[in-house]
PDBQT receptor file of N, H, CA, C and O in Angstrom, charges set to zero:
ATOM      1  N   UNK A   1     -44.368 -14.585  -3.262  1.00  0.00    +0.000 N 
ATOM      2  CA  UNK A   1     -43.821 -14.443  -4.601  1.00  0.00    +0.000 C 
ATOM      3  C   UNK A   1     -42.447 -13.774  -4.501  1.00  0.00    +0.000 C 
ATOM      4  O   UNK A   1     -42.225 -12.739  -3.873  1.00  0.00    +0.000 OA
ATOM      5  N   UNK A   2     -41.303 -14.684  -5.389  1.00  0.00    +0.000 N 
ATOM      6  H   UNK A   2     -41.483 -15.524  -5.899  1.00  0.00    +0.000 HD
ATOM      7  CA  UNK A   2     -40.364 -13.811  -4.559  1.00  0.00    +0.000 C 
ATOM      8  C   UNK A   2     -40.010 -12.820  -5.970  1.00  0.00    +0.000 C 
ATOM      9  O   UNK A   2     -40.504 -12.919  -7.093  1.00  0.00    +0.000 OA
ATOM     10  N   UNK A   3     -38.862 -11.740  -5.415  1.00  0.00    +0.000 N 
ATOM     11  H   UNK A   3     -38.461 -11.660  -4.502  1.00  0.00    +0.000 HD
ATOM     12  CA  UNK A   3     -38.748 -10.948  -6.295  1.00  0.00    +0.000 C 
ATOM     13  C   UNK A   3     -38.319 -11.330  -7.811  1.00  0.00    +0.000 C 
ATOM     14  O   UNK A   3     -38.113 -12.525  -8.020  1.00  0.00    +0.000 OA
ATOM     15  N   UNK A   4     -38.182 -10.513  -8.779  1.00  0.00    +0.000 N 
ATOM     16  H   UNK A   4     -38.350  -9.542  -8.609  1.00  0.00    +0.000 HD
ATOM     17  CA  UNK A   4     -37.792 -10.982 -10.022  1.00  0.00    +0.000 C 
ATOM     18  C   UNK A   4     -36.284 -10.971 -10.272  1.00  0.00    +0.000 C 
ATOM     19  O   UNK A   4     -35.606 -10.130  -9.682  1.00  0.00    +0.000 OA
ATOM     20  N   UNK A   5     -35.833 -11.655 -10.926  1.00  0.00    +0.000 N 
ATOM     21  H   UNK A   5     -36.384 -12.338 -11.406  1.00  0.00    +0.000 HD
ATOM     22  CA  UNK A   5     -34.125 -11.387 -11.053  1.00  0.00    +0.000 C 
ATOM     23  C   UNK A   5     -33.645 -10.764 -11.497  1.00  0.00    +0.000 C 
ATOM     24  O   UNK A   5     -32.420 -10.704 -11.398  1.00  0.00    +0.000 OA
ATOM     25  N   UNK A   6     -34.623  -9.647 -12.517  1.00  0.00    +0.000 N 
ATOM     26  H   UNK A   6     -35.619  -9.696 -12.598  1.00  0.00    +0.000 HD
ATOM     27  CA  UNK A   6     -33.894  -8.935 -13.495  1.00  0.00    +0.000 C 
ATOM     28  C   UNK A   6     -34.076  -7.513 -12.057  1.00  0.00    +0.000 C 
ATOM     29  O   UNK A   6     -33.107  -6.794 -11.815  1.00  0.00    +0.000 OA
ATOM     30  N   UNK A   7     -35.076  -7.386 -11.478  1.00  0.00    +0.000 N 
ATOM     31  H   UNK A   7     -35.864  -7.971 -11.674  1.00  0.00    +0.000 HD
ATOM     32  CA  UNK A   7     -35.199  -6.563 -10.251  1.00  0.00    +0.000 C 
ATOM     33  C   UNK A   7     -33.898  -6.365  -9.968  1.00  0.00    +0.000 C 
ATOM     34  O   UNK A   7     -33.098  -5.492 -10.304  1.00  0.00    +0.000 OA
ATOM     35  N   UNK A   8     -33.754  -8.185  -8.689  1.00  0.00    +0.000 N 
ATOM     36  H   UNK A   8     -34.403  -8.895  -8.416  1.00  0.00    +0.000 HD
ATOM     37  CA  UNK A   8     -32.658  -7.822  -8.174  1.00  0.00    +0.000 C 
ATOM     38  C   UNK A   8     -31.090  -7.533  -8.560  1.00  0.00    +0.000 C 
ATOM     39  O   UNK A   8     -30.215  -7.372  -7.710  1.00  0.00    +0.000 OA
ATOM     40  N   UNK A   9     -30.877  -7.494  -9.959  1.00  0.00    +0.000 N 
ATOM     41  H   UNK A   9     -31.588  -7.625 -10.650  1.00  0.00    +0.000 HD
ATOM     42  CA  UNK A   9     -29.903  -6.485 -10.645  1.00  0.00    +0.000 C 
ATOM     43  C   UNK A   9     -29.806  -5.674 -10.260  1.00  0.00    +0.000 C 
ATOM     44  O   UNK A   9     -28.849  -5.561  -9.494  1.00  0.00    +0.000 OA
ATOM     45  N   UNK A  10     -30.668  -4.518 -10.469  1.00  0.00    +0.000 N 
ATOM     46  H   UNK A  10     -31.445  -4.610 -11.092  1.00  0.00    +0.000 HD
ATOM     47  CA  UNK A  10     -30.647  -3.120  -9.637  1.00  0.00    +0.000 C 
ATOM     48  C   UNK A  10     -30.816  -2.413  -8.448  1.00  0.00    +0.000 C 
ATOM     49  O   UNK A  10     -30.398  -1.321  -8.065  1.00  0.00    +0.000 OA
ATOM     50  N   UNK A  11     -31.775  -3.587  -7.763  1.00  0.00    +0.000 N 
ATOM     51  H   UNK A  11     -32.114  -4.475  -8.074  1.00  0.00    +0.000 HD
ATOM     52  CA  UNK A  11     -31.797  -3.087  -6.490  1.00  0.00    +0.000 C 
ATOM     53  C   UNK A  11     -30.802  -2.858  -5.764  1.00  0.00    +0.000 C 
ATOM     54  O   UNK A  11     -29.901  -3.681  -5.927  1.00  0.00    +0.000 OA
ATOM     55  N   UNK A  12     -30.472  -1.564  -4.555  1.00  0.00    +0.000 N 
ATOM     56  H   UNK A  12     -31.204  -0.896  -4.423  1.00  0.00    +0.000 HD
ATOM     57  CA  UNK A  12     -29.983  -1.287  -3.853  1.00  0.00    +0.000 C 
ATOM     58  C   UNK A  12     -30.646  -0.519  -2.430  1.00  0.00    +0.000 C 
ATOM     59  O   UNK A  12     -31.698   0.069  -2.177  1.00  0.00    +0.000 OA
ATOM     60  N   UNK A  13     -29.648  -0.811  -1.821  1.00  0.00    +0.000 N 
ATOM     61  H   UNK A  13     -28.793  -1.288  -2.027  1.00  0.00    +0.000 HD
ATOM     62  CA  UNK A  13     -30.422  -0.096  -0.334  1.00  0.00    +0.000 C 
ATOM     63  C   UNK A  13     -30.362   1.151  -0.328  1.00  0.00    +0.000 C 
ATOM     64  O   UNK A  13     -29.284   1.712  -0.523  1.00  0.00    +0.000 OA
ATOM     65  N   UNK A  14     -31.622   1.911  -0.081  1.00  0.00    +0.000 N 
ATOM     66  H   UNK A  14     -32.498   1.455   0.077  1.00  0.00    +0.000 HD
ATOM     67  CA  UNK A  14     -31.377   2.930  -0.410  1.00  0.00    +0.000 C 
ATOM     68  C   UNK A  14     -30.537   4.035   1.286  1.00  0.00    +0.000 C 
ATOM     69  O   UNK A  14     -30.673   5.231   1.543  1.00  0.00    +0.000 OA
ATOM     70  N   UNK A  15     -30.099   3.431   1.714  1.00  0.00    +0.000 N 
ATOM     71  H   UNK A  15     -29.989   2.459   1.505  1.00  0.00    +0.000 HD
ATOM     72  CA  UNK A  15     -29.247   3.876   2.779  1.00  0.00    +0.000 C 
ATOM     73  C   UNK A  15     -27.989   3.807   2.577  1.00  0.00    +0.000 C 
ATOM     74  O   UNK A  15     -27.446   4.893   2.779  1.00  0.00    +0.000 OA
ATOM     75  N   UNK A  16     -27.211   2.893   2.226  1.00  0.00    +0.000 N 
ATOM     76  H   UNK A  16     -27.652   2.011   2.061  1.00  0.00    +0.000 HD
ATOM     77  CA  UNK A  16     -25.936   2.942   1.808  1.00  0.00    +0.000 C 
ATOM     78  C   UNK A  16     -25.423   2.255   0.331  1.00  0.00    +0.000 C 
ATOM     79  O   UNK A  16     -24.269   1.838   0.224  1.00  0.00    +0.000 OA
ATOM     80  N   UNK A  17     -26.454   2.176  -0.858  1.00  0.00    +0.000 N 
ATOM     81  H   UNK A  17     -27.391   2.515  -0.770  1.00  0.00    +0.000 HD
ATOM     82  CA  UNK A  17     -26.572   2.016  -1.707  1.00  0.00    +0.000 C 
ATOM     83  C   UNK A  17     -25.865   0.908  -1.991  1.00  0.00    +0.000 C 
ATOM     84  O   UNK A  17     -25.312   0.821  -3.087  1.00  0.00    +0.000 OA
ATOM     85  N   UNK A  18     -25.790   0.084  -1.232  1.00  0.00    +0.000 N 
ATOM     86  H   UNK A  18     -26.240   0.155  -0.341  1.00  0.00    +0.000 HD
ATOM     87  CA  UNK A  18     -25.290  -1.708  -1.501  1.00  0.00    +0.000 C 
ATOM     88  C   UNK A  18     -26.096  -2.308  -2.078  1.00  0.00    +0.000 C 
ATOM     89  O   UNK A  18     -27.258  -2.216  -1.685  1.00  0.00    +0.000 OA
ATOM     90  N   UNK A  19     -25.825  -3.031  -3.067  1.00  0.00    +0.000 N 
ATOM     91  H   UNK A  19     -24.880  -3.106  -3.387  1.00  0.00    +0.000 HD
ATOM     92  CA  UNK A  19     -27.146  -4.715  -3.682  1.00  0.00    +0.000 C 
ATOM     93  C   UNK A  19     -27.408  -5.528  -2.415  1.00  0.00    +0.000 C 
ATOM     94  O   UNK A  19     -26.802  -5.980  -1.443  1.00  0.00    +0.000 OA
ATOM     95  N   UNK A  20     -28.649  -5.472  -2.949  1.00  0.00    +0.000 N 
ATOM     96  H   UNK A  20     -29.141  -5.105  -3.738  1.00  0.00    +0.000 HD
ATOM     97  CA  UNK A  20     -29.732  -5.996  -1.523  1.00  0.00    +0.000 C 
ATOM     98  C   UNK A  20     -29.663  -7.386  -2.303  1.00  0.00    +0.000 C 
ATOM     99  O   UNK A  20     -29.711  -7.483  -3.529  1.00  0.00    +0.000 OA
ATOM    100  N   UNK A  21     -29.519  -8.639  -1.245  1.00  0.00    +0.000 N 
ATOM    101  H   UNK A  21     -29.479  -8.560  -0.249  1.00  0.00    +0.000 HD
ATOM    102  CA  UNK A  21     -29.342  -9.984  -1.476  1.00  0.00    +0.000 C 
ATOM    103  C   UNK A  21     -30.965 -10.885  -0.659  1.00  0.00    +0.000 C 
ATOM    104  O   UNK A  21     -31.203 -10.974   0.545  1.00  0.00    +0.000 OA
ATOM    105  N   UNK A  22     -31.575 -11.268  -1.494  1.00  0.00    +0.000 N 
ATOM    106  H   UNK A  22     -31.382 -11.195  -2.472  1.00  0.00    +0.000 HD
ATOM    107  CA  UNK A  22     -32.874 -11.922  -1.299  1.00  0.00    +0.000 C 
ATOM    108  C   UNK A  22     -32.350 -13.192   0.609  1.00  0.00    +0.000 C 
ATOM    109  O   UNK A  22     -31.312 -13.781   0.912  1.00  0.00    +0.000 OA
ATOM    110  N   UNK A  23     -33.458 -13.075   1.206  1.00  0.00    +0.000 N 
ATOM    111  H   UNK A  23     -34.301 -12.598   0.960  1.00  0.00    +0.000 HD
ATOM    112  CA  UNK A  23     -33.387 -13.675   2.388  1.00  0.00    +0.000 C 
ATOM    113  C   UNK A  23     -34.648 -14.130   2.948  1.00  0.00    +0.000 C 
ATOM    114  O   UNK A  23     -35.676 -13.586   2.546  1.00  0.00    +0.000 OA
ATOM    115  N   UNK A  24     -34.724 -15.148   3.911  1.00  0.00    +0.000 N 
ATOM    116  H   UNK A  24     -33.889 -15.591   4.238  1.00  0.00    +0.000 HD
ATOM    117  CA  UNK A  24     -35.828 -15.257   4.182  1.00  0.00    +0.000 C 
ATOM    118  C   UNK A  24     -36.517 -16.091   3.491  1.00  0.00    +0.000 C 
ATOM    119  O   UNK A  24     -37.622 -16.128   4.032  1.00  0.00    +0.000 OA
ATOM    120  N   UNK A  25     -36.496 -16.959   2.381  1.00  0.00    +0.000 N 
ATOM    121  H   UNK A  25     -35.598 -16.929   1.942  1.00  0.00    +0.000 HD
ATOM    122  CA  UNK A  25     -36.632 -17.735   1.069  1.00  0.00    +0.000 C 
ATOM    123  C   UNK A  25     -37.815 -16.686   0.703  1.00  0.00    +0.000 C 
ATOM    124  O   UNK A  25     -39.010 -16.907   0.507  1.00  0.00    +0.000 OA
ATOM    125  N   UNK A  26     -37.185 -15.640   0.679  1.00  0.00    +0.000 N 
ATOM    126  H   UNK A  26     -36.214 -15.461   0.838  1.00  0.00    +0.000 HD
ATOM    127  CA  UNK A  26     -37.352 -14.605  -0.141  1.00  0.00    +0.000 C 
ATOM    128  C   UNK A  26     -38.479 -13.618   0.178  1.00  0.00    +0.000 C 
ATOM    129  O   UNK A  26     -39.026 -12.934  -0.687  1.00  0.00    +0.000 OA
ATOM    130  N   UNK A  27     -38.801 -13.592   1.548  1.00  0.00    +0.000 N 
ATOM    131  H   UNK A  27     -38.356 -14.147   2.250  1.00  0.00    +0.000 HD
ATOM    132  CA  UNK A  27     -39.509 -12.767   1.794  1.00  0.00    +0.000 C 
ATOM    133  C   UNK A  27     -39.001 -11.373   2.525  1.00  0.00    +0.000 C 
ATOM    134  O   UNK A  27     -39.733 -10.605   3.149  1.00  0.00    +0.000 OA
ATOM    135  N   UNK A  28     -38.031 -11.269   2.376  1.00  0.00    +0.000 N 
ATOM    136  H   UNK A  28     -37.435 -11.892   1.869  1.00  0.00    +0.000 HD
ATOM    137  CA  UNK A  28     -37.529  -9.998   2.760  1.00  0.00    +0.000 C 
ATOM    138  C   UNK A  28     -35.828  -9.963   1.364  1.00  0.00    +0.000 C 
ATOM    139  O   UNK A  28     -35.686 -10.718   0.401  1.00  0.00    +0.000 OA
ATOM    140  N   UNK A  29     -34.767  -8.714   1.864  1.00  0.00    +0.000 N 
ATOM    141  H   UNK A  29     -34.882  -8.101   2.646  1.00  0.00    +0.000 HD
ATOM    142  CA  UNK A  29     -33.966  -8.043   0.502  1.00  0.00    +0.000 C 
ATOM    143  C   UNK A  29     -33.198  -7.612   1.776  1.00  0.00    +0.000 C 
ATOM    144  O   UNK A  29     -33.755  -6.776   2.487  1.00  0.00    +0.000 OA
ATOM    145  N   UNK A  30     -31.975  -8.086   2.152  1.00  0.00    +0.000 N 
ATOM    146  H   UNK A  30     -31.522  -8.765   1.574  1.00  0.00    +0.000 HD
ATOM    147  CA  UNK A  30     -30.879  -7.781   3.254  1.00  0.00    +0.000 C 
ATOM    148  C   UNK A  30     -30.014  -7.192   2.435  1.00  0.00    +0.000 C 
ATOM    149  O   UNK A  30     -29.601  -7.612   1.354  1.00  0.00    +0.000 OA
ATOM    150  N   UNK A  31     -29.722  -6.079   3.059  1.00  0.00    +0.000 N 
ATOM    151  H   UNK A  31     -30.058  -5.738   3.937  1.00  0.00    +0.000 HD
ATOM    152  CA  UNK A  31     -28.268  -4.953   2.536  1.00  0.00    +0.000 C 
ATOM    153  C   UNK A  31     -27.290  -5.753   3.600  1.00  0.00    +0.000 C 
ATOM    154  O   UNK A  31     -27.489  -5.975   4.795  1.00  0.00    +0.000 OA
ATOM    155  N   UNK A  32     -25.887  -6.198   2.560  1.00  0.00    +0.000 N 
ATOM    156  H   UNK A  32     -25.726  -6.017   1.590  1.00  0.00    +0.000 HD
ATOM    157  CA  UNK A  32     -25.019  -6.582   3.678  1.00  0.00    +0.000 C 
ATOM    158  C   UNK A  32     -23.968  -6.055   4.110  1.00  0.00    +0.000 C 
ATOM    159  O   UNK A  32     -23.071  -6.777   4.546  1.00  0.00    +0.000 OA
ATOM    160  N   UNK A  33     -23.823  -4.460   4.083  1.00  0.00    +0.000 N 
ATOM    161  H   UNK A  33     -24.552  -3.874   3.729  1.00  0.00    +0.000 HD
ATOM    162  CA  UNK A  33     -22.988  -3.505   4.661  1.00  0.00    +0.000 C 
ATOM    163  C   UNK A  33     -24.098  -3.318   6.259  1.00  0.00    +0.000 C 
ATOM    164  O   UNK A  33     -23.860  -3.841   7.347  1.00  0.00    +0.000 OA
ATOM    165  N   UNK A  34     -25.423  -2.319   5.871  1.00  0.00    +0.000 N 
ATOM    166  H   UNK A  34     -25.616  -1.893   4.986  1.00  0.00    +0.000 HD
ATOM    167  CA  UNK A  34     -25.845  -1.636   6.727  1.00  0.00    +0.000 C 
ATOM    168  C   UNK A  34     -26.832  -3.153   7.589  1.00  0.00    +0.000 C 
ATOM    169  O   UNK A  34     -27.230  -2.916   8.730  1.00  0.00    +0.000 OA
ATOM    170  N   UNK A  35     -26.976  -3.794   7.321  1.00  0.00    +0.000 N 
ATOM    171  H   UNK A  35     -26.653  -3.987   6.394  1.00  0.00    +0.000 HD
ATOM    172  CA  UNK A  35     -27.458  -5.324   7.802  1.00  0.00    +0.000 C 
ATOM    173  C   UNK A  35     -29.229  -4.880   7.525  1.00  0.00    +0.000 C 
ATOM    174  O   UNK A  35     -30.004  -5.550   8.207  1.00  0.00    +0.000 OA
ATOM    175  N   UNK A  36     -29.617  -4.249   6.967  1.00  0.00    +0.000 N 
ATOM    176  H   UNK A  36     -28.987  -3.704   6.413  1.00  0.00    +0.000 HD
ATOM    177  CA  UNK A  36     -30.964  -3.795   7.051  1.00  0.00    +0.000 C 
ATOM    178  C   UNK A  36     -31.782  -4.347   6.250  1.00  0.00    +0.000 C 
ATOM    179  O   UNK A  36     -31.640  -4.044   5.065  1.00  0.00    +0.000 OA
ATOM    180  N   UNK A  37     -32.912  -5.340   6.618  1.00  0.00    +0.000 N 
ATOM    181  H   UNK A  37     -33.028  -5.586   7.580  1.00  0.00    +0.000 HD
ATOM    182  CA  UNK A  37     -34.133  -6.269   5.696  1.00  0.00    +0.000 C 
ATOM    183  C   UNK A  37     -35.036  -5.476   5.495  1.00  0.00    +0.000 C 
ATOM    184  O   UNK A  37     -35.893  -4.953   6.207  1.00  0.00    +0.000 OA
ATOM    185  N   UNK A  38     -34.740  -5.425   4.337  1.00  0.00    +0.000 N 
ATOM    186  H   UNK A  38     -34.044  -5.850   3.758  1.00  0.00    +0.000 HD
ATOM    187  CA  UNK A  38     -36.193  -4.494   3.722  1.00  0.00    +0.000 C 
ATOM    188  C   UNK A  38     -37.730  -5.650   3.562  1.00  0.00    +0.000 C 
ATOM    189  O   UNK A  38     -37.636  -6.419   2.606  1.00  0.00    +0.000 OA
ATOM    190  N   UNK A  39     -38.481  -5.726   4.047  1.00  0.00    +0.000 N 
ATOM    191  H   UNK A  39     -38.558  -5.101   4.824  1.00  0.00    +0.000 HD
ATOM    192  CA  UNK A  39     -39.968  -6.911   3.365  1.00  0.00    +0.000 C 
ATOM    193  C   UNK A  39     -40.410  -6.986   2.055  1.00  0.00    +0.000 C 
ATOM    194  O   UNK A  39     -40.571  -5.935   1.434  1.00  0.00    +0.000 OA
ATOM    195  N   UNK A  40     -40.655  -8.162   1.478  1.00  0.00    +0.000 N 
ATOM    196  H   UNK A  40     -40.524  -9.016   1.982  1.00  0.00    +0.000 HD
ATOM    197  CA  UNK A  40     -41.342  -7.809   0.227  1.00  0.00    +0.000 C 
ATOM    198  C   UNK A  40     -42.768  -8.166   0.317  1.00  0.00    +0.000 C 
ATOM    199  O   UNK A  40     -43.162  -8.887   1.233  1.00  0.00    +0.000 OA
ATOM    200  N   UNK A  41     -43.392  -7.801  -0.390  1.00  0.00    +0.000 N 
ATOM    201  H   UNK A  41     -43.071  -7.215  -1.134  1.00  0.00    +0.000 HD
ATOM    202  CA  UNK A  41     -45.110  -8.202  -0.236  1.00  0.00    +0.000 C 
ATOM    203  C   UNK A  41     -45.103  -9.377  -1.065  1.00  0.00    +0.000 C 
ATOM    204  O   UNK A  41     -44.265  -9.838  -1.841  1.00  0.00    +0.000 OA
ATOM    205  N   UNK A  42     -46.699  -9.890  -0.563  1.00  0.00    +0.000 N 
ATOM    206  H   UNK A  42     -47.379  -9.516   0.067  1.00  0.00    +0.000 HD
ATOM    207  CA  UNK A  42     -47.114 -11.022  -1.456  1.00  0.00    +0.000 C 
ATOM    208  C   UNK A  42     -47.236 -11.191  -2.922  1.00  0.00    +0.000 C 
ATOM    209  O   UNK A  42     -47.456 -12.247  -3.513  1.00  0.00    +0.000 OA
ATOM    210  N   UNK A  43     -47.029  -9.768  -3.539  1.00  0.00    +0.000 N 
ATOM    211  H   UNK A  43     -46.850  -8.910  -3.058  1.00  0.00    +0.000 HD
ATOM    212  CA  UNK A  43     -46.888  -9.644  -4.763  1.00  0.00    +0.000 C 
ATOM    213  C   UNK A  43     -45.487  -9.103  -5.216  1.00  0.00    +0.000 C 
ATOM    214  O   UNK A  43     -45.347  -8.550  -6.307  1.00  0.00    +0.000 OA
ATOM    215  N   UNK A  44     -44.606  -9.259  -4.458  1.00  0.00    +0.000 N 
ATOM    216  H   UNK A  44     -44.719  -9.708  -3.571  1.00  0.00    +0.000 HD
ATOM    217  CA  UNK A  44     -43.385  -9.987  -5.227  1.00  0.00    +0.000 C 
ATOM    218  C   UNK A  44     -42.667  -8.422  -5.058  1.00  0.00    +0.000 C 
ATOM    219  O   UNK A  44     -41.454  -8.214  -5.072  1.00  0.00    +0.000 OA
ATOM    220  N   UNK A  45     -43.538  -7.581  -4.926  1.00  0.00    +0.000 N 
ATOM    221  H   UNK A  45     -44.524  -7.750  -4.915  1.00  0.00    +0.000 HD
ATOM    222  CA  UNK A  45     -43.093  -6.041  -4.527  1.00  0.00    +0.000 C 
ATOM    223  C   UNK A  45     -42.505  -5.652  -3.443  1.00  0.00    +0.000 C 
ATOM    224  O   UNK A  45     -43.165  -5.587  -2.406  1.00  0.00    +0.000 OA
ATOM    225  N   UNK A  46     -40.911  -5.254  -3.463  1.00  0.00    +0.000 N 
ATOM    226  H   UNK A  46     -40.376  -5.306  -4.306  1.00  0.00    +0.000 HD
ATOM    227  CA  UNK A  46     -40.171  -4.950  -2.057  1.00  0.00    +0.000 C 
ATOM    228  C   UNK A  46     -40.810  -3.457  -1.789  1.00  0.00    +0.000 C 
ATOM    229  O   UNK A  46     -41.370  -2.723  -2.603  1.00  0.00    +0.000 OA
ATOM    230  N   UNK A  47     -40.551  -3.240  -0.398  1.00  0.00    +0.000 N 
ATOM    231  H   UNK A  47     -40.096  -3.837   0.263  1.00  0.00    +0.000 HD
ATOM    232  CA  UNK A  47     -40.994  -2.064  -0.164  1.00  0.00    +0.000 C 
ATOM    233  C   UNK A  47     -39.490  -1.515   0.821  1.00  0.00    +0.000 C 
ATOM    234  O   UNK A  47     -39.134  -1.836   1.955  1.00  0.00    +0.000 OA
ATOM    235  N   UNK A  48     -38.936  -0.677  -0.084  1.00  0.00    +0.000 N 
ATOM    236  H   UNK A  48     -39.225  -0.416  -1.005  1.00  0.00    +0.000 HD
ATOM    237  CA  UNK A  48     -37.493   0.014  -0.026  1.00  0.00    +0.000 C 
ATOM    238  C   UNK A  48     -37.397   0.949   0.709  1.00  0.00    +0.000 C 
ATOM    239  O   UNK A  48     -36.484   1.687   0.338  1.00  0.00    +0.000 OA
ATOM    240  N   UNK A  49     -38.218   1.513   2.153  1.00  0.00    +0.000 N 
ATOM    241  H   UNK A  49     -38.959   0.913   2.455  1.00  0.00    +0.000 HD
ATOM    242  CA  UNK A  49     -38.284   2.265   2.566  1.00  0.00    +0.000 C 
ATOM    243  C   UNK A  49     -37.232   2.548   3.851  1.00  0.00    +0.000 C 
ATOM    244  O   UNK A  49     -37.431   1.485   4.438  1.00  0.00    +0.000 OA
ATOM    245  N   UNK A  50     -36.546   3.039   4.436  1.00  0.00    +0.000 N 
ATOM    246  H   UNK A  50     -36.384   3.903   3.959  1.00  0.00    +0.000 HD
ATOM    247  CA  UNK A  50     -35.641   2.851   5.259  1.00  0.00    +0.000 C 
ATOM    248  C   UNK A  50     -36.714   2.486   6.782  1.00  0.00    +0.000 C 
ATOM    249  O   UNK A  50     -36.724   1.366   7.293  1.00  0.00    +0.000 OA
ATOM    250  N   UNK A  51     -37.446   3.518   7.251  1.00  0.00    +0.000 N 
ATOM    251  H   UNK A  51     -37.438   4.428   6.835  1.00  0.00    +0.000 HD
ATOM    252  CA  UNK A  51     -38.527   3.152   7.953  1.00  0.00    +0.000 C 
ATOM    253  C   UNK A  51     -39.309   1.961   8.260  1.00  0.00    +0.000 C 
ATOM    254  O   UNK A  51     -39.944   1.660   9.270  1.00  0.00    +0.000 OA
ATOM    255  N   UNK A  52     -39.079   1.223   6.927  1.00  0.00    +0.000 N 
ATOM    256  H   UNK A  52     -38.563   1.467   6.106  1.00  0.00    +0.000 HD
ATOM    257  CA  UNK A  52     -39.933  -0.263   7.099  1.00  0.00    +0.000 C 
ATOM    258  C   UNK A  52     -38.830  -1.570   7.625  1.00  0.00    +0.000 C 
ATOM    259  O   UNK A  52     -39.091  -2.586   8.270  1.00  0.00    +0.000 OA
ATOM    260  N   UNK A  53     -38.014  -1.262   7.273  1.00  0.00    +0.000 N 
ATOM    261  H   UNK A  53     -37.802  -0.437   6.749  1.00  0.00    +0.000 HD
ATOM    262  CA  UNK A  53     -36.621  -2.137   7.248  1.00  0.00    +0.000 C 
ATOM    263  C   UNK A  53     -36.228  -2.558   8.754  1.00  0.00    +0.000 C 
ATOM    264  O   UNK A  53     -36.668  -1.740   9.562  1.00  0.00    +0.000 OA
ATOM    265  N   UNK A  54     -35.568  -3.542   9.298  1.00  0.00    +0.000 N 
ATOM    266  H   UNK A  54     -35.210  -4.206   8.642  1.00  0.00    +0.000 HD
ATOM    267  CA  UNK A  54     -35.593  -3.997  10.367  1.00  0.00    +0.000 C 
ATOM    268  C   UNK A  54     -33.863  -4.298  10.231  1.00  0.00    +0.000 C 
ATOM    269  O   UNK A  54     -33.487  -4.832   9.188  1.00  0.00    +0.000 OA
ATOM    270  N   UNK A  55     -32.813  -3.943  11.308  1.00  0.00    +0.000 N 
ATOM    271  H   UNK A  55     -33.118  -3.509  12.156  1.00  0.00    +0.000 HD
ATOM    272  CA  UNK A  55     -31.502  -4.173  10.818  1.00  0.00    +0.000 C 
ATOM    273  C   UNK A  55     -31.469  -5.675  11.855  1.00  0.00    +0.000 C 
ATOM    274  O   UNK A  55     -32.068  -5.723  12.930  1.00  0.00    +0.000 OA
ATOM    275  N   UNK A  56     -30.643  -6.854  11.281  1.00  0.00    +0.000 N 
ATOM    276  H   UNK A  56     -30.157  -6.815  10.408  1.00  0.00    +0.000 HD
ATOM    277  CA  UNK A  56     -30.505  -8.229  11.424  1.00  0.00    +0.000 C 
ATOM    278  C   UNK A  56     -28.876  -8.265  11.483  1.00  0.00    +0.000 C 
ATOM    279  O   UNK A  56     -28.180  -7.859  10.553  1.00  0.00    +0.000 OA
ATOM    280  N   UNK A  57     -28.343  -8.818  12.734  1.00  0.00    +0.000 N 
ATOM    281  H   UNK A  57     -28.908  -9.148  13.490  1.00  0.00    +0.000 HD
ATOM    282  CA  UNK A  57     -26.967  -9.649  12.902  1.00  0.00    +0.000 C 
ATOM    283  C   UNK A  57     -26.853 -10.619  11.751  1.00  0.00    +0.000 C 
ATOM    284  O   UNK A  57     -25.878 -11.365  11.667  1.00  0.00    +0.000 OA
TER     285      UNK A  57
């Protein structure tokens, strides 16, 4: 389920506070300063944690 759009309005990374851009056909939320994929769950819920996040070229 991917995230909602009115979500990704506000979302930001919470590391360098950039808008996180949907990836993955939408199973992960890439910050494109710090390169860091945050996952979202099957219920459409990102999980914004710096710890969970995986940084991607």
């Amino acid at each position: 389920m991917p995230v909602a759009p009115e979500l990704l309005e506000i979302l930001v990374c919470p590391e360098c506070r950039e808008r996180v851009q949907p990836v993955h056909e939408g199973t992960g939320l890439k910050c494109p300063t710090c390169r860091r994929v945050y996952p979202v769950g099957d219920n459409g819920i990102p999980d914004m944690l710096p710890d969970e996040a995986k940084v991607e070229d």
